[in-house]
C-alpha positions in Angstrom: -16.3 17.2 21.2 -14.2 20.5 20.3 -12.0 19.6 22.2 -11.3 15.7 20.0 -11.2 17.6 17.1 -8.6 19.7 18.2 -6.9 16.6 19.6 -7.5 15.2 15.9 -5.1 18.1 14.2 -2.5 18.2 17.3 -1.8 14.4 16.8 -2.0 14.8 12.6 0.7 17.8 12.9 3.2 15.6 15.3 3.1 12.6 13.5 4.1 14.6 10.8 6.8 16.4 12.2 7.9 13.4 13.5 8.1 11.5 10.2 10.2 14.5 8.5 13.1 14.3 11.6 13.0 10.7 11.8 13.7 10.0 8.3 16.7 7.5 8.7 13.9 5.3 10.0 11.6 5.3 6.9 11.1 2.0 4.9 8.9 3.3 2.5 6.2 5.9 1.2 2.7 5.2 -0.4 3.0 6.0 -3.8 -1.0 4.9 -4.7 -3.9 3.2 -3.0 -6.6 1.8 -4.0 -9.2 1.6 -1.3 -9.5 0.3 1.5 -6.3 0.3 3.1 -4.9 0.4 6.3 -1.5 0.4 8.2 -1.0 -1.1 11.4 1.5 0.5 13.8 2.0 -0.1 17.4 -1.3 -1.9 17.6 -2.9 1.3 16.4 -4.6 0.6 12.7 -4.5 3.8 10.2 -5.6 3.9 6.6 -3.4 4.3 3.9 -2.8 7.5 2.0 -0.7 8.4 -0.6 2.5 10.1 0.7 2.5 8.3 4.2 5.6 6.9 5.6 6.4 3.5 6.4 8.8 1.9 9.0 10.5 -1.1 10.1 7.7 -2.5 12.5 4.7 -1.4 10.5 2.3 -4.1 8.4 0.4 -2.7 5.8 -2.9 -4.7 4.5 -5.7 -4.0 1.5 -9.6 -5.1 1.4 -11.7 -6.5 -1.0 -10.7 -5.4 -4.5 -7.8 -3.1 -3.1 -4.3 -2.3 -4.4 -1.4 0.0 -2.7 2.2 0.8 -4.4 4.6 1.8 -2.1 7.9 2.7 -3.1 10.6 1.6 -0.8 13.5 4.3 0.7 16.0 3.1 -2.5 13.3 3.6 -5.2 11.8 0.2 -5.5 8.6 -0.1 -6.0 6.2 -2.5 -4.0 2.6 -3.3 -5.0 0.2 -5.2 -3.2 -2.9 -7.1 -4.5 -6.7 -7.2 -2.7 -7.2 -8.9 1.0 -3.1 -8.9 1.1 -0.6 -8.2 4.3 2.4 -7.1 4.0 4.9 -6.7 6.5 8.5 -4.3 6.9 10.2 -6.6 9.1 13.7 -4.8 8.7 15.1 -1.9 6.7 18.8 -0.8 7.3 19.6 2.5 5.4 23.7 2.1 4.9 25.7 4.7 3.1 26.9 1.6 0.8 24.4 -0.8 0.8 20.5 -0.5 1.6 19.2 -4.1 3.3 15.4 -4.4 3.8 13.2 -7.4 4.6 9.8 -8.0 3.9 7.1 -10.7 4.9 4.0 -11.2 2.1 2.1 -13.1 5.1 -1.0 -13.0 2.0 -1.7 -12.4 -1.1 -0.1 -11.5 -4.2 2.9 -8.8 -4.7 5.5 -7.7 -7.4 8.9 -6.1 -6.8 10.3 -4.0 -9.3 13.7 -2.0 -9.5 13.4 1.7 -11.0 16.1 2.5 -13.9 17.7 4.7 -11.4 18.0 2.1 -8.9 19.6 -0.5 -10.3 22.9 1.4 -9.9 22.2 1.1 -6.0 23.8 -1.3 -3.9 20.8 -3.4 -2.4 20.3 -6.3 -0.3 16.5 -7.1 -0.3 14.7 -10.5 0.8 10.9 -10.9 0.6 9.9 -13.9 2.8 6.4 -15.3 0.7 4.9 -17.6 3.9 7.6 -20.2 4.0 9.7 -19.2 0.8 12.1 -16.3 1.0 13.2 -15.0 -2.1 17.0 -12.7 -1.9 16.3 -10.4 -5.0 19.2 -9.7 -7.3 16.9 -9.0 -9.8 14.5 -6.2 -11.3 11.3 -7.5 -11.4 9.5 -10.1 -9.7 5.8 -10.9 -8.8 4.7 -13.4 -6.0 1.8 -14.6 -4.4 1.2 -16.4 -1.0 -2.2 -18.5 -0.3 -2.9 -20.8 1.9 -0.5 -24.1 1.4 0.4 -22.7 -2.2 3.7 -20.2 -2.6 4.4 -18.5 -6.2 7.3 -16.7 -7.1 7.8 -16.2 -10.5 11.2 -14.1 -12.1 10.7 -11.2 -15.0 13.7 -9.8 -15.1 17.2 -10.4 -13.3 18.1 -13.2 -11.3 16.7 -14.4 -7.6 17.6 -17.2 -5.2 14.5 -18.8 -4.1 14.2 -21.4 -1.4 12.0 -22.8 1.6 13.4 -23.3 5.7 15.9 -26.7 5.4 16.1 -26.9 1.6 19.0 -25.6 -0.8 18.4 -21.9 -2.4 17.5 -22.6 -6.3 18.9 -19.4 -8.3 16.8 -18.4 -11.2 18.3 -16.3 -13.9 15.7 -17.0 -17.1 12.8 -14.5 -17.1 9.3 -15.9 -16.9 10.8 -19.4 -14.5 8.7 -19.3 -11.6 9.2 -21.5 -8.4 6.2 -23.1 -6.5 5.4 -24.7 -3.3 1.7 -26.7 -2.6 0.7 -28.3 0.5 4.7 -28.2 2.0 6.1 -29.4 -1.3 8.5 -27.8 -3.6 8.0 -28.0 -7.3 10.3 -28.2 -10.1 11.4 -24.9 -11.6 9.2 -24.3 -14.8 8.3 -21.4 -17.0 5.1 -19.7 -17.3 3.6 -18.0 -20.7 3.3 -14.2 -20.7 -0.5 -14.4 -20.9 0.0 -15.7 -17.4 2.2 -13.7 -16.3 -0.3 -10.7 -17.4 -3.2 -12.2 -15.5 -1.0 -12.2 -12.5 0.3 -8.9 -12.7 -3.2 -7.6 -13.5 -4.1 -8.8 -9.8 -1.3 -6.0 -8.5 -1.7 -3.3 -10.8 -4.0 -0.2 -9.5 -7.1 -0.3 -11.6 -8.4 2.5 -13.5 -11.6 3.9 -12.9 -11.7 2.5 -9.4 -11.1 5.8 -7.6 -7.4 5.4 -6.4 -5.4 8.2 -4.9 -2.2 8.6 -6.2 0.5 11.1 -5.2 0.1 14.3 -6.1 -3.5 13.8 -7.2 -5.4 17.1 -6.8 -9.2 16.4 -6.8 -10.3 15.8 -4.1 -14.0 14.2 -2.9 -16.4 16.1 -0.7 -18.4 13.3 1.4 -20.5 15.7 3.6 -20.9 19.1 5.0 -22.3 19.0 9.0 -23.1 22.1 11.2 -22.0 20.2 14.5 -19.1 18.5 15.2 -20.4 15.5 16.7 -22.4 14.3 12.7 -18.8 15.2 11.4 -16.5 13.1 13.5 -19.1 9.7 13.0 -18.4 9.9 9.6 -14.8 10.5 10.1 -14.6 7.7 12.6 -17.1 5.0 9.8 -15.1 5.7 7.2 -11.4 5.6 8.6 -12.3 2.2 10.3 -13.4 1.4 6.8 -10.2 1.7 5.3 -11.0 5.1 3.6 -8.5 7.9 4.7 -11.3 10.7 5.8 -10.7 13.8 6.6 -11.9 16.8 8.5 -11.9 20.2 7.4 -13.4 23.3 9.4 -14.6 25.9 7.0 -16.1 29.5 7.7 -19.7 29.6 5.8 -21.3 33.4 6.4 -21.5 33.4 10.3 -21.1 30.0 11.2 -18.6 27.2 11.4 -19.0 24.2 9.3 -17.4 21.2 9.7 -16.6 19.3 5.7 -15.3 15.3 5.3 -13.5 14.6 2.3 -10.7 12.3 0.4 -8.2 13.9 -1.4 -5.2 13.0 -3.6 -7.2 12.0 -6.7 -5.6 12.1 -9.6 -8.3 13.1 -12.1 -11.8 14.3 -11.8 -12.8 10.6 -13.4 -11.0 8.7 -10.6 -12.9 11.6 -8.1 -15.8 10.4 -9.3 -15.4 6.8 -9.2 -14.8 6.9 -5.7 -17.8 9.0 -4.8 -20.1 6.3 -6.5 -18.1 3.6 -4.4 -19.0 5.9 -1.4 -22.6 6.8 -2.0 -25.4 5.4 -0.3 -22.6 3.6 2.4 -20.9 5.0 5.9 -23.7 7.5 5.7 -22.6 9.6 2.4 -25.6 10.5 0.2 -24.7 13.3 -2.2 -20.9 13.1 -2.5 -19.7 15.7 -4.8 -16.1 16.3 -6.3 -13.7 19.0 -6.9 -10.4 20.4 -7.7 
């Protein structure tokens, strides 16, 4: 068991090596997450926390009442709504231009350009099931369901357009474009009320305990003498979504072994996620700090 634990903090320490000297390959970083979470690489399925990198190859996906922003290597930001998947199928870091290409293969999303990268050179298509839309724009929000495709323009201009039809390029903020059962729809315009109700289903939520970058509380799920009570928390709630860690800590003459969540961003958001927590996975008294 010592010896998995080890193994634990040898494989932690060479990923992240490895993701500082490979970063021409990096998509994308996780800006925020709202639990659960998970990334699925190689076959091998990690939950999300913020800070990790992302690559061409990797398909990130969020639970029941989940959200994640990820910000993209040309300062984009991604966000992703609950029980969504969403794929990097390409990213090509040129000096003059940066090309990605994403998949939504479910659930709702929204694409939007920082100030500071709108100056960038960019060539960026986000494939929504059978609609791919080749952003030009700063700020769009989709959604794929089953036999129903949404993608609807804020600001800037998109061409928007399923397999074997023409592109239809959409210039007017609040048009969205919409495909049910196989069938394009005209182009029409939406009402910002909408448009708020959609974006709401993106948008991290406050008070639901999501970690954000540089968040400093962290949540303290359990404190176990042996090893072995330690790891089958660590092992619940990772497979849960939850990005648990392990932390060996001297306590008078004896080792204990600590599980916690870090990378809240205020003691109120610390606390919200040790409610979500208690009672489940085998956390009674969660407690929070700084």
């Amino acid at each position: 068991m010592r010896s998995r634990l080890l193994g634990l903090f040898l494989v932690a320490s060479i990923l992240l090596c490895l993701g500082r000297t490979a970063a021409a390959q990096v998509a994308a970083s996780v800006e925020g997450v709202q639990m659960p979470a998970w990334v699925e690489r190689n076959s091998v399925r990690t939950p999300l926390l913020p800070g990790m990198e992302l690559r061409a190859g990797d398909q990130v996906s969020t639970g029941a009442g989940s959200r994640l922003v990820v910000k993209l290597a040309e300062g984009s930001l991604v966000r992703l709504g609950e029980n969504g998947r969403l794929v990097f199928t390409e990213v090509n870091r040129g000096q003059e231009v940066f090309k990605a290409a994403l998949g939504v293969l479910q659930g709702a999303f929204r694409f939007t350009t920082e100030l500071v990268a709108t100056k960038r050179r960019r060539q960026i298509d986000i494939r929504v099931a059978q609609v791919t839309a080749g952003i030009r724009g700063t700020d769009l929000w989709g959604r794929s369901r089953k036999d129903n495709e949404i993608v609807c323009l804020i600001e800037g201009e998109i061409e928007v357009g399923a397999e074997g039809e023409q592109a239809v390029k959409m210039d007017q903020p609040l048009q969205f474009y919409r495909r049910i059962e196989g069938k394009t729809q005209p182009v029409g315009f939406i009402e910002r009320k909408q448009l708020d109700a959609w974006a709401s289903e993106t948008d991290l939520e406050a008070g639901k305990g999501a970690a954000r970058l540089g968040g400093r509380w962290s949540v303290w799920l359990a404190s176990a003498e042996d090893q072995s009570g330690a790891l089958r928390l660590y092992d619940e709630l990772r497979a849960a979504g939850y990005p648990a860690e392990i932390l060996p800590k001297k306590d008078a003459d004896k080792l204990v072994y600590q599980v916690r969540i870090r990378q809240l961003p205020s003691k109120a958001e610390a606390q919200a996620l040790a409610e979500q927590l208690r009672g489940k996975y085998g956390v009674t008294e969660p407690r929070v700090s700084m």
